[in-house]
C-alpha positions in Angstrom: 70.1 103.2 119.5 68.7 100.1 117.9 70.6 96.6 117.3 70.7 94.8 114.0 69.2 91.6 113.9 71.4 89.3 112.1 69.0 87.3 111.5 67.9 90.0 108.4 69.4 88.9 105.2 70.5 92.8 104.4 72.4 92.8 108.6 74.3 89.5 108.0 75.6 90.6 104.8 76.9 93.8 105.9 78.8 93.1 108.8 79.5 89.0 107.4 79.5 89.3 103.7 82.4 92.4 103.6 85.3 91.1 101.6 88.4 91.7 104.3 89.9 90.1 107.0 88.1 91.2 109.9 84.1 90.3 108.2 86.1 86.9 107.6 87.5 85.9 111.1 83.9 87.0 112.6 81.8 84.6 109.9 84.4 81.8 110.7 84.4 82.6 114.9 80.2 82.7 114.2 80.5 79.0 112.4 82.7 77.8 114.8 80.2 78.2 117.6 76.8 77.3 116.2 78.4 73.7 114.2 80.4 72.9 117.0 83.4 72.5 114.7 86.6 74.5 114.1 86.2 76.3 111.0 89.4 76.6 108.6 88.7 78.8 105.4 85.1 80.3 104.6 84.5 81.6 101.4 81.5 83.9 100.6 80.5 83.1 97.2 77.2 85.2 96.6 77.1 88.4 98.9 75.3 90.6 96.9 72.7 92.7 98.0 68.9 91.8 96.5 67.5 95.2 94.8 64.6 93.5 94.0 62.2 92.9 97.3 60.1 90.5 94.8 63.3 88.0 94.9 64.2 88.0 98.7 62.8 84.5 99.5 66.1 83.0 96.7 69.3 82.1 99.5 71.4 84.8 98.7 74.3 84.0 100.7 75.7 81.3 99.9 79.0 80.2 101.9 82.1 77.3 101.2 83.6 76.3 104.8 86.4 74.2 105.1 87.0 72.5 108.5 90.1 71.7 110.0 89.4 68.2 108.9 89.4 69.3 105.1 85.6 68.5 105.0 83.8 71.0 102.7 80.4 72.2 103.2 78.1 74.4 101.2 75.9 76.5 103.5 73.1 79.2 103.0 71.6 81.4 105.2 68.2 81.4 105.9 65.7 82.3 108.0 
């Protein structure tokens, strides 16, 4: 059995980018851990997937996080 790599925009989207709880509280645990900051509230705002391999290099995934400071970031995935 192979593993995902994450680090593949289409991976993160389908186990991060879901739109229920569960998708949620693993993007927020994932956050938490690599800013070193307790995340809040993270909303996904542009999850859909790219049908057109010409536009992959765009950020596609484009994330709101609240910490539990109220600081508001906008992050992106990218490789």
């Amino acid at each position: 059995m192979r593993s995902a790599n994450l680090l593949n925009d289409f991976a993160f989207k389908y186990v991060f980018g879901e739109d229920c709880k569960e998708a949620n509280d693993a993007l927020k645990s994932l956050l938490t851990v690599f800013l070193e900051r307790s995340v809040n509230k993270v909303v996904v705002k542009n999850s859909e997937m790219v049908k057109d391999f010409s536009k992959m290099k765009s950020p596609r995934l484009d994330l709101l996080v609240e910490f539990d400071d109220q600081t508001m970031v906008d992050l992106e995935m990218q490789l």
